[in-house]
C-alpha positions as CSV (number, residue, x, y, z in Angstrom):
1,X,125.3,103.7,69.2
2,X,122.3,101.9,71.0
3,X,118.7,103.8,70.9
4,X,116.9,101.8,73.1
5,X,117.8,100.3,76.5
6,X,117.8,96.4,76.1
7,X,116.0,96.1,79.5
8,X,112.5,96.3,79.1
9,X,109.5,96.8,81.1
10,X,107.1,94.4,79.7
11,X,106.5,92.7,82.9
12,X,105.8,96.0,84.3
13,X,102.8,97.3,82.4
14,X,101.1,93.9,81.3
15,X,98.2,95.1,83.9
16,X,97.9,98.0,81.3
17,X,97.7,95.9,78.3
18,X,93.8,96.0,78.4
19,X,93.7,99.8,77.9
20,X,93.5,103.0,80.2
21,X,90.2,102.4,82.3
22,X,88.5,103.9,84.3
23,X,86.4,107.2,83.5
24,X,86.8,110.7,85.1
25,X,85.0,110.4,88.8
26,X,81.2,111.5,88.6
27,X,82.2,113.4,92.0
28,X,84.4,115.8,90.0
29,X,81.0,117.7,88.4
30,X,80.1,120.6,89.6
31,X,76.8,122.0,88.4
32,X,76.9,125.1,90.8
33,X,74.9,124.1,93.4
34,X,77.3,122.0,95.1
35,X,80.6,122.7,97.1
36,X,83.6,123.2,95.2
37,X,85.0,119.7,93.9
38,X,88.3,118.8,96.1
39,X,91.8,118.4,94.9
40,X,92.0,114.8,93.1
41,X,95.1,113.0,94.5
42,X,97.3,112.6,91.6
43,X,100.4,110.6,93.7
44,X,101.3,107.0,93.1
45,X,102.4,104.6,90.0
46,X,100.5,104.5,87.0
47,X,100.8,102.0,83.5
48,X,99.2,102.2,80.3
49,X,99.7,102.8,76.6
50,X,100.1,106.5,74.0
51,X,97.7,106.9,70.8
52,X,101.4,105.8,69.1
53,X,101.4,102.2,70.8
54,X,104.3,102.9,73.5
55,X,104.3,101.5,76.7
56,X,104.4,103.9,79.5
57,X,105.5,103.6,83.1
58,X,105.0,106.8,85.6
59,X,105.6,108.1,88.6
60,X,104.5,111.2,90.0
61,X,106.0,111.6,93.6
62,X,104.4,113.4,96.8
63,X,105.1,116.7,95.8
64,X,103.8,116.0,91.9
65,X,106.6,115.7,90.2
66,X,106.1,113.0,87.6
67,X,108.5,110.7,86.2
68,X,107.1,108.9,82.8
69,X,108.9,105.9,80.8
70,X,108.5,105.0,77.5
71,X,109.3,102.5,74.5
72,X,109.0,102.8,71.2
73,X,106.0,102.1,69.1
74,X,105.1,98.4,69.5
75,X,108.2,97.8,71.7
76,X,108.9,96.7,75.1
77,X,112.5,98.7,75.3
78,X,113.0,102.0,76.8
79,X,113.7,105.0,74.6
80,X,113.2,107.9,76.8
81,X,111.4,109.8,79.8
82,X,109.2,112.5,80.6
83,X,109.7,114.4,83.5
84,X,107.9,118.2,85.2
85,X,105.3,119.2,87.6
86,X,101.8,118.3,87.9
87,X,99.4,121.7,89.2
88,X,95.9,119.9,90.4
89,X,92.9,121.7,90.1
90,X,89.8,119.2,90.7
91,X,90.5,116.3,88.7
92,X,92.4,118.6,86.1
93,X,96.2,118.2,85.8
94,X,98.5,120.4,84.0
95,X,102.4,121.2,83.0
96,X,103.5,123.7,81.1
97,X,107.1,123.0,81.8
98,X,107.6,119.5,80.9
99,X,110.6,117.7,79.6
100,X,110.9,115.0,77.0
101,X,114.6,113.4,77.0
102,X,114.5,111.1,74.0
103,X,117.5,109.0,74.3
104,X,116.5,107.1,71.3
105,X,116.5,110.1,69.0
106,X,119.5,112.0,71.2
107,X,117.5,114.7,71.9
108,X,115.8,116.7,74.5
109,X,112.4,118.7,74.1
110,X,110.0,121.2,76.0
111,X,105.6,119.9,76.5
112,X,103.4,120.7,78.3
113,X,100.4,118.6,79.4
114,X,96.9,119.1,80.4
115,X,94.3,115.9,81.5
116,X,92.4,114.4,84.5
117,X,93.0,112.4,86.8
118,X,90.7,109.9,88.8
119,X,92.5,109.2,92.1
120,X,93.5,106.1,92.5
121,X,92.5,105.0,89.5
122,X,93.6,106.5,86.0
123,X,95.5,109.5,84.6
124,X,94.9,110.3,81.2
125,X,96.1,113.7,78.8
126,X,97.2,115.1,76.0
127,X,101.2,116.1,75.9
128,X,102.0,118.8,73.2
129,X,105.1,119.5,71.4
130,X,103.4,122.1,69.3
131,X,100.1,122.7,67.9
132,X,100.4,120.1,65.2
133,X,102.4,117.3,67.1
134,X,100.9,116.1,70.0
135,X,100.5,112.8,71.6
136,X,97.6,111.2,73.9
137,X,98.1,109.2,76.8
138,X,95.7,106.3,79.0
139,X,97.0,105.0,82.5
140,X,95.4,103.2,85.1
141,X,96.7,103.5,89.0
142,X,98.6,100.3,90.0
143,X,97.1,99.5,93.3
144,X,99.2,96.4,93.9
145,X,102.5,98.2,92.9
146,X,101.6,101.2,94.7
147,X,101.1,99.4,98.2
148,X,104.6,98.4,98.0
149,X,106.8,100.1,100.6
150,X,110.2,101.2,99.9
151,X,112.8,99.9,102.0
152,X,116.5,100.1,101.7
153,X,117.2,96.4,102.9
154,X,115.1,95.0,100.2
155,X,117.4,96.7,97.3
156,X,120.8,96.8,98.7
157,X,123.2,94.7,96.7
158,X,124.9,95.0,93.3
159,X,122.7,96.0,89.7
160,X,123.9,95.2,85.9
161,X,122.2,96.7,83.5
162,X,122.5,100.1,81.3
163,X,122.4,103.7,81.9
164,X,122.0,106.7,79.6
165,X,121.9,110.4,78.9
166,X,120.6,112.2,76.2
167,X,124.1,111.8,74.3
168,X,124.3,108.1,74.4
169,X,123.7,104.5,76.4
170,X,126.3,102.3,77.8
171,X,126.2,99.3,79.8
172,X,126.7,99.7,83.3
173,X,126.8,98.5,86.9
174,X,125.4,100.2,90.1
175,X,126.2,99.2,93.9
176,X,123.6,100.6,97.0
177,X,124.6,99.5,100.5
178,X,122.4,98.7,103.4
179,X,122.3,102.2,104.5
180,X,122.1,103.8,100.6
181,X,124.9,104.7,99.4
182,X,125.2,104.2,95.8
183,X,128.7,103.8,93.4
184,X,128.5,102.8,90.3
185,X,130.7,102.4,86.8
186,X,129.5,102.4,82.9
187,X,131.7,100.9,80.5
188,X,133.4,103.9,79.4
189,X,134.9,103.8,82.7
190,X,132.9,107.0,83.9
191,X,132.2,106.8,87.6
192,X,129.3,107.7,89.6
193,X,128.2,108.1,93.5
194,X,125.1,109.2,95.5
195,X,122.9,108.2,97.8
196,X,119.2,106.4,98.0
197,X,116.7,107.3,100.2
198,X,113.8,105.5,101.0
199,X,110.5,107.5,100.8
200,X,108.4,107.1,104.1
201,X,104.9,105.2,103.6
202,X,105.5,105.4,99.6
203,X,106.7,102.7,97.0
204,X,109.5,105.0,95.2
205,X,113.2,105.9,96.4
206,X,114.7,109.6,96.3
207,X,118.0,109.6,94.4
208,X,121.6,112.2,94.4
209,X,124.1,111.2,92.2
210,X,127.3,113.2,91.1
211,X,129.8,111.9,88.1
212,X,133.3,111.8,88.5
213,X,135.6,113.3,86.1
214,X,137.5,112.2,82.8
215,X,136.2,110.1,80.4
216,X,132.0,111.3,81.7
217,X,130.5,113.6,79.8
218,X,128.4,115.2,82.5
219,X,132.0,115.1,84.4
220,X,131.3,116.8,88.1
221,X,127.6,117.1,87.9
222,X,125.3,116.5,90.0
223,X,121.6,115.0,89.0
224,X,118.5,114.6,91.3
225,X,115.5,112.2,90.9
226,X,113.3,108.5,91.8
227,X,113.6,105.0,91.6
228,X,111.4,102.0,91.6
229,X,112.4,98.9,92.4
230,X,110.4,96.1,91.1
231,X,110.9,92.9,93.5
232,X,109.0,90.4,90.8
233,X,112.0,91.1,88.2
234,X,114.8,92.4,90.9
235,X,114.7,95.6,88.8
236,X,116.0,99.2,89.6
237,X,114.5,102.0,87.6
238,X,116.0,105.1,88.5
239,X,115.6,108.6,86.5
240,X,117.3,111.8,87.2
241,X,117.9,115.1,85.7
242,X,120.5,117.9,86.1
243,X,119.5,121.0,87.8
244,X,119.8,123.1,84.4
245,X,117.3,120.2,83.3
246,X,119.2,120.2,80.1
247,X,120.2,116.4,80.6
248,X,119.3,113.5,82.3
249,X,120.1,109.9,83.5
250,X,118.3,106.5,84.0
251,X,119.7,103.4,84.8
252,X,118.3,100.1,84.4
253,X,120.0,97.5,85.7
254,X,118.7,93.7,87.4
255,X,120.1,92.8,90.8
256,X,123.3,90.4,90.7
């Protein structure tokens, strides 16, 4: 069984290769005498790299729901995503709900996060597993990727690549129509269809798939979640999760 998705996101986070970047804003301090610091915008697509060498990718939507790829250690594949809620307090971010699905290790765990953010310009923290495992992340805000608005004509057309749940990854091929909706096929022969939904004045895509029936494993259900599509490599990234948030999907795939 394959642990890491043979598309790879390399292109994607060479503008992170440098390191994380840019410090917590001086505008965040407050030494008392000033008015309370505002509500750092944490919205928008961020690169960079974990204390454990892994590429990340993230997204973290209009509502704060973030949306993080990774490889493995000094690798440009895909092994798994992190996915929960962002509360902003200043320049102070924090989950305490967070999900790690690990397809390269088939297995799903519970984080939390806490870290700042410099709007526009880098999000940085510590995820914890438990006290004595934790890992450290360093992202910079992609302004050029981020000033790219999403737009349904631009990714219609047919996408081969590979999709996966926490249980496994198989090849597979997606489909999205000029007006979004999406059917798709893996190699087992396990179906899928949805609908894509470009977000207004953003660069990301809201996503609803449901799985057919026999042979898929998450037969029936329905999963919610984002896409990116990245016009320099023709490449969908989309990640879901089920409601129960006790699985997940993401599909790579390169336009036909």
């Amino acid at each position: 069984m394959k642990k890491v998705l043979g598309l790879s996101f390399l292109a994607f986070t060479l503008a992170a290769c440098g390191g994380g970047g840019g410090g917590d804003s001086s505008s965040s301090n407050n030494d008392g005498n000033n008015p309370p610091v505002s509500k750092a915008e944490v919205t928008g697509i961020y690169t960079g790299k974990t204390n454990q060498e892994q590429n990340v990718v993230g997204l973290v939507d209009k509502n704060n729901k973030f949306w993080f790829l990774y490889s493995p250690p000094y690798s440009a594949g895909v092994t798994g995503f992190m996915t929960g809620n962002f509360t902003v307090s200043g320049n102070t971010i924090k989950a305490n709900s967070g999900k790690d699905f690990y397809f390269g290790g088939a297995a799903v765990y519970s984080t939390s996060i806490s870290g700042t953010v410099d709007s526009k310009k880098s999000l940085k923290g510590t995820i914890t597993y438990s006290p004595s495992n934790q890992v450290t992340f360093d992202t910079v805000y992609e302004t050029d990727l981020n000033n790219t608005a999403s737009n349904l004509a631009t990714i219609a057309g047919t996408y081969y690549g590979e999709s996966a749940i926490v249980q496994g990854i198989e090849d597979a091929n997606l489909t999205i129509s000029n007006t979004g909706v999406i059917s798709g096929k893996g190699q087992s022969g396990c179906t899928f269809s949805g609908k894509i939904a470009a977000e207004e004045n953003a660069p990301y895509y809201n996503v609803d798939l449901v799985f057919g029936y026999s042979p898929c494993y998450l037969a029936g259900q329905s999963v919610k979640g984002v896409a990116y599509y990245d016009s320099a490599d023709k490449t969908l990234y989309a990640v879901t999760e089920t409601s129960s948030r006790d699985n997940a999907v993401l599909f790579l795939g390169t336009k036909n």
